[in-house]
N, C-alpha and C positions, 0 to 999 in steps of 0.2 A: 589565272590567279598569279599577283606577282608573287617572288618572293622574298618575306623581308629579312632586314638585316639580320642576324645573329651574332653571336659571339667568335662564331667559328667565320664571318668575315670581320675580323677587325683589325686593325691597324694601327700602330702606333707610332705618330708621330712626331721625332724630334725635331724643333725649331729651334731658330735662333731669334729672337726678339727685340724690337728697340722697345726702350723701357717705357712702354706710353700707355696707358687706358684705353685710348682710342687702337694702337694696334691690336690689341687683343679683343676689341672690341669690332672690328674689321672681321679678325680670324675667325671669329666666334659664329659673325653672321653669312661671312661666306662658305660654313662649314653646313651651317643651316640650309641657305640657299642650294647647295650641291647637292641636297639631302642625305647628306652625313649626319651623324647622331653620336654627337661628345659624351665620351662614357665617364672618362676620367682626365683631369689635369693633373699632371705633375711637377715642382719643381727641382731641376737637374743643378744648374748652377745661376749667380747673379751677380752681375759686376754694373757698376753705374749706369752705363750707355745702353747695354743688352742682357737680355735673361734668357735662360735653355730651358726649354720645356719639354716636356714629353705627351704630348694630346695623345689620348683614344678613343678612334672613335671607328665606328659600325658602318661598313658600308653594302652593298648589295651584292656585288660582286667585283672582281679583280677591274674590271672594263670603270667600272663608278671609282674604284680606289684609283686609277691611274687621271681619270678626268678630276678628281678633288683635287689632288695631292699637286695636277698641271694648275689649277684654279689658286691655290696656298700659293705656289710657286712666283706665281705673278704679283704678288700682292706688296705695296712699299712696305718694308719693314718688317719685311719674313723671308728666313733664310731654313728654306729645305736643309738639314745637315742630314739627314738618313729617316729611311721605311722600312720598318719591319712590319711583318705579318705576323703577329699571336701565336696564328697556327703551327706554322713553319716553325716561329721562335719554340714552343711545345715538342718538336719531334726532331729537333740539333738533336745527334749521336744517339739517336733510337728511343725511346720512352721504357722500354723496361731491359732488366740489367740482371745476375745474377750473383747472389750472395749465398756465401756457405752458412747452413746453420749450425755447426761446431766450429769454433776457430782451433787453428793450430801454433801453437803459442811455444812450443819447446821437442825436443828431437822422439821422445815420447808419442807425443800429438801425431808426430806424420808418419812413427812406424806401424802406427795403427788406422792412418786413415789412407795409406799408402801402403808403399813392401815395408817389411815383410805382411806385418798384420792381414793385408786384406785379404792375401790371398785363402786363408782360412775360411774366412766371406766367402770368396768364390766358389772354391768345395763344398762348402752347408747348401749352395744354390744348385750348385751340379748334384749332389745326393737329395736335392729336393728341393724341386722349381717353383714349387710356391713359394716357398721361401722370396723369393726375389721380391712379391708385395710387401715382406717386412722389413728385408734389408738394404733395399733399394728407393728410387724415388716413385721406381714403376706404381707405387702405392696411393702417391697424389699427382701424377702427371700427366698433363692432357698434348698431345699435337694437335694443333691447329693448321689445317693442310689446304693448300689451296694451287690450283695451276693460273689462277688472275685470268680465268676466262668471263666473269662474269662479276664485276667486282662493282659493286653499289650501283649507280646508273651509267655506270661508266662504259659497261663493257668488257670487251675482252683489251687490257690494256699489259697482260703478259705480269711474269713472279716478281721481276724487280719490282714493276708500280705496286703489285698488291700489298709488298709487305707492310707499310703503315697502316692498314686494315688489320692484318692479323695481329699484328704491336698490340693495338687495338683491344682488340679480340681479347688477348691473354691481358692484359690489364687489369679488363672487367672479370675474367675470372677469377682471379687473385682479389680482387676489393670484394669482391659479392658474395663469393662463396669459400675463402682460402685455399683455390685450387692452384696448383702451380702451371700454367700453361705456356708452350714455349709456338710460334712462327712457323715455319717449314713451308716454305713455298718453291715450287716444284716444277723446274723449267721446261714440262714436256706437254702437252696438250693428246697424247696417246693415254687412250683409258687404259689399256693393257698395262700397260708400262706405267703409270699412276698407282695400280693396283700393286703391282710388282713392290714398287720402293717401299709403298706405305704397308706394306707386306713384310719387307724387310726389314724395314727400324720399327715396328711393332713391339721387341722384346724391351726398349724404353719409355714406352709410354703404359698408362695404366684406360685411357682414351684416347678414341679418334675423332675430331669434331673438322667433320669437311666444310670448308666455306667458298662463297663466291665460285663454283663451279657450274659450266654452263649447260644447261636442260639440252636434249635428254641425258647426255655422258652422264650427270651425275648422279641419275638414277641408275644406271650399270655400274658407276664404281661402287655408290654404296651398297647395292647387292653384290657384288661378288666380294668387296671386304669382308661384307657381315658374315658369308658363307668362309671365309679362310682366316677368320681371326676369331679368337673368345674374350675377346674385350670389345667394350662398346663401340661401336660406331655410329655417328651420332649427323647428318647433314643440316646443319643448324637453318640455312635459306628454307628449306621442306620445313624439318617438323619444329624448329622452335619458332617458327610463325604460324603453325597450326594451332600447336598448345595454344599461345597466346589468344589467339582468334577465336580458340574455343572457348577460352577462360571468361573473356568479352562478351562474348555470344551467351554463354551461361547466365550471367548476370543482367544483362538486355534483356533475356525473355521473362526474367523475374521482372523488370521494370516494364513492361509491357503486356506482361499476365498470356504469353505464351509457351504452347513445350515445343520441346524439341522437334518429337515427333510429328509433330502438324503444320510443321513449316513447308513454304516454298522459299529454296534458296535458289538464286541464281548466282556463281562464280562467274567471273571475266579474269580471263589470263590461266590457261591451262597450262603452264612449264611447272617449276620446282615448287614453289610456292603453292599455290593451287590444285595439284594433286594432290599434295597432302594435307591441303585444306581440307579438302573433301572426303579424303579418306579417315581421319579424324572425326569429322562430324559422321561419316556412319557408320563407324564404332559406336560413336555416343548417343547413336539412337535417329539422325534425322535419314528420312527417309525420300524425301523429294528434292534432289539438287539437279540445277541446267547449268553443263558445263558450255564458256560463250569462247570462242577466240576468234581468230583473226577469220577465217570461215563461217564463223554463226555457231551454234550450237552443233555442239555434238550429239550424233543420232547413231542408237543401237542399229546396226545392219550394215550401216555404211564401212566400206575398206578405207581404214586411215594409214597413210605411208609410216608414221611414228606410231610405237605399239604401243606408248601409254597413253595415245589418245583412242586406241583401239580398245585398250582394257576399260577406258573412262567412258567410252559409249557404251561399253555391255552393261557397267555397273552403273549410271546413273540415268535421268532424264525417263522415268516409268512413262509417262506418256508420249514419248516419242513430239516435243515440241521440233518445230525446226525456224530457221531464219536468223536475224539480227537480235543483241541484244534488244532493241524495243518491241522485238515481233514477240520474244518471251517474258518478259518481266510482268507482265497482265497481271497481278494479282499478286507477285512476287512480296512474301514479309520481311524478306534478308537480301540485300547484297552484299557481293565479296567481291572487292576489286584489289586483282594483285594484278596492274597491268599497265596500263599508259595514261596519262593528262586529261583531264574532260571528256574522258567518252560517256560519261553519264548526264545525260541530261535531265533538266528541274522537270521536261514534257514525262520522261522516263519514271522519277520519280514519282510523279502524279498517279500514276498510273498504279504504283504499287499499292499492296493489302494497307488495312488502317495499320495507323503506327508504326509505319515501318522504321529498317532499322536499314544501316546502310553503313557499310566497314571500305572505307574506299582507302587505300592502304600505301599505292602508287605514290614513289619519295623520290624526290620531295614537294612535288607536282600533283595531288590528287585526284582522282580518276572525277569528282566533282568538289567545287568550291565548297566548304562548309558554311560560308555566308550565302550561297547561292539553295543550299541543301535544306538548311534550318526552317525556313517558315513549313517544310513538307515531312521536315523527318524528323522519329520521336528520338531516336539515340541514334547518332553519329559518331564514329571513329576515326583515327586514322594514323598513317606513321609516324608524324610530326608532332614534334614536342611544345612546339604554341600552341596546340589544340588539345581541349581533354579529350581523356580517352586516347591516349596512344597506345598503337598494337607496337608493343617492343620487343624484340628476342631476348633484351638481357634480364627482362621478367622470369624465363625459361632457360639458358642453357648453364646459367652456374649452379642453379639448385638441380637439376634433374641429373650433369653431373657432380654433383656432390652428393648425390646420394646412391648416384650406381659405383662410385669409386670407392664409399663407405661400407656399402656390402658387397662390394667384390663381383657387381653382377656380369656376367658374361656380353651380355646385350640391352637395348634400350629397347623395349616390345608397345606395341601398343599402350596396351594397361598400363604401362610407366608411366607414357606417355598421357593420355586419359586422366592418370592420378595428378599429374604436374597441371594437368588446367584445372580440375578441379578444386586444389592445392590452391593455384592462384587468387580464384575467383569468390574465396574463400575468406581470404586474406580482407576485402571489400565486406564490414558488417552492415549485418540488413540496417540499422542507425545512419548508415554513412551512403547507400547504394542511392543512384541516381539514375537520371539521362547523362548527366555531364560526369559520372564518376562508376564507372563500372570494370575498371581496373585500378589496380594500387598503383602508386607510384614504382619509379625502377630504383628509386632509394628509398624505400621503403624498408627495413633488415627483417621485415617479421620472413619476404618473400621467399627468400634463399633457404632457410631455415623450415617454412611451411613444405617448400617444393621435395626439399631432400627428405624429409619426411615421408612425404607421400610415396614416394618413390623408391624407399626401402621397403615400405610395405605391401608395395603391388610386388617389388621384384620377387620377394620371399613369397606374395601368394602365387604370383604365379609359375616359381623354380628355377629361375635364372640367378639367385641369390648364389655365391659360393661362401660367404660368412657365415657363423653359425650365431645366432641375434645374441646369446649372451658374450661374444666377442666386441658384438657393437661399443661396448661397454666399455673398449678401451681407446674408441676413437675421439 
């Protein structure tokens, strides 16, 4: 499946013009012809003989912007004067910035927000370290941590490239949830030593939301942070693609009049993502899932070299299937693909239980075409924002934490967890639920607000809360 243009390839293009109908009418259709897609004209300047423009337009990728832009180039009575990228132009000097929210306006001002005053602060914190959630930022502040081993389809491409991802990252939490989140990307690819730092600057943050870290490490750092820190830690790749998945999934079976517990699910792609797919849906109840990877199905007995594929064969697959994804999916009502391009075939999907549902999630590349899927499958999803039904993480990590930083919860547990898709899926009224609409939008504002909700109310049932609710009261 190609992929098509977006906003995130576009280009803008300044020209210089001779002042004719016919050039622009040239421009117009060689822009066409290249398959470029004019979003927008603009007028820059104009003087008799020539006029400055600014075209933009959509291209497919950098290889198509460089063949148009040669194609403009050539054309009489057009003068390449500069290319910018949208993109690029969007992340000059970093995308987010930090502002005080008291100013300091007179000698007053800074002996209180500085020496002497603060250090009274200090002492209140040292005679009692809770304190630091009220007098500090540690109260709304998330890290965003990541060592760029595993960064969107990229790869491991190291902390410098990842950090426009995490930029990213805290962005959305600040717009979605008013969390404050800050970057931290962490030039060592040693788990021990990952644990260690984010061990250490721990006393300024109030969360830890691990990103883009590569399977299996980052199932041992987020275990052993959770075990050395009493603030959330949080690996957003695992469980806020879980939630989300589960929230989808929820609302699917209502559109196709099945539970939970009577499904066959079949996963493809057992690393970060897909563990904790799976571990999630059997919290919430389903009981039959075959996990597929690069080997075939995973089978209770067998010695797996990687021990959460060892733990994932004892827990799932009851009947001991074995072989290729098509040797399993016989009868299959759910697929989950968190994995590669086209490994699911329309044969594959035939084969599935009626109505099936099919979550192919693989970005930006789908583990199957959705035009190729449709005539077979009853609800379809996927990562991509042209398609309804997108599995999105930022549906999940600003409300679940906005609601663990609101009551003070120690950890993100399950049940948090569990509460945030339910939360979600929620959000979708049965007036409005579909095939083609079984998640809310990610601007949706009820979602952040429904999620953190939920979420204060699992943490207090289940005692991870350290607020006491009538405190809530003053957030």
């Amino acid at each position: 499946m190609a992929v098509q243009p977006t906003a995130g390839l576009s280009l803008i293009l300044r020209l210089e013009l001779q002042n004719s109908t016919a050039t622009f009418g040239r421009l117009a259709s060689t822009i066409g012809e290249a398959g470029g897609d004019i979003i927008a004209v603009d007028l820059i300047s104009a003087g008799k003989e020539t006029v400055v423009r600014d075209i933009t337009v959509n291209v497919y990728d950098q290889a198509h912007g460089k063949k148009l832009v040669a194609a403009l180039a050539a054309l009489p009575g057009v003068k390449v004067i500069n290319v910018s990228d949208r993109t690029f132009l969007m992340h000059l000097g970093g995308k987010i910035e930090v502002h005080p929210r008291v100013p300091v306006k007179n000698r007053d001002d800074l002996s209180m927000v500085y020496t002497p005053g603060v250090a009274r602060v200090c002492e209140a914190i040292r005679e009692d370290p809770s304190k630091v959630f009220q007098l500090t930022i540690k109260r709304n502040t998330v890290a965003v941590v990541s060592d760029g081993t595993a960064v969107l389809g990229l790869g491991d491409i190291g902390a410098s490239a990842a950090l426009p991802v995490m930029e990213g990252k805290a962005m959305l939490f600040k717009q979605f949830a008013g969390v404050d989140a800050f970057p931290i990307c962490l030039d060592s690819k040693d788990p021990d030593a990952i644990v260690d730092i984010v061990t250490s600057m721990a006393p300024a943050f109030g969360g830890i939301n691990l990103e883009d870290i590569s399977s299996p490490r980052c199932f041992y750092i987020e275990d052993r942070l959770r075990e050395r820190l009493d603030i959330p830690v949080f690996h957003d790749d695992q469980h806020g693609t879980a939630v989300v998945l589960l929230a989808g999934l929820l609302n699917a079976c209502k559109v196709v009049g099945k539970r939970l517990e009577d499904l066959k699910v079949v996963v493809v792609g057992i690393g970060a993502a897909g563990v904790a797919c799976t571990k999630i849906l059997l919290h919430a109840g389903v009981r039959n899932i075959i996990g597929v990877d690069r080997s075939g199905a995973l089978v209770r007995g067998e010695q797996y070299v990687n021990p959460v594929w060892q733990w994932y064969a004892e827990e799932t697959n009851p009947e001991g299937l074995r072989g290729s994804l098509s040797d399993v999916i016989e009868g299959a009502d759910v697929f989950i693909g968190v994995s590669a391009p086209g490994i699911l075939r329309v044969e594959d999907v035939k084969r599935m239980a009626k109505d099936p549902i099919v979550f192919a999630m693989a970005n930006p590349v789908p583990e199957i075409s959705p035009e190729d899927a449709e005539p077979y499958v009853r609800v379809m999803a996927t990562g991509r924002s042209d398609y309804p039904n997108q599995i999105n993480n930022v549906l999940c990590f600003p409300g679940i934490f906005r609601g663990a930083l609101d009551c003070r919860a120690r950890e993100i547990n399950e049940d948090m967890k569990l509460a945030a898709a339910e939360a979600i899926a929620s959000v979708v009224g049965e007036d409005e639920l579909s095939e083609t609409y079984i998640v809310p939008s990610v601007f949706n504002k009820k979602v952040a607000k429904a999620v953190s909700r939920a979420v204060i109310e699992a943490a207090f049932r289940t005692g991870v809360a350290r607020r006491e609710r009538r405190d809530l009261l003053e957030v």
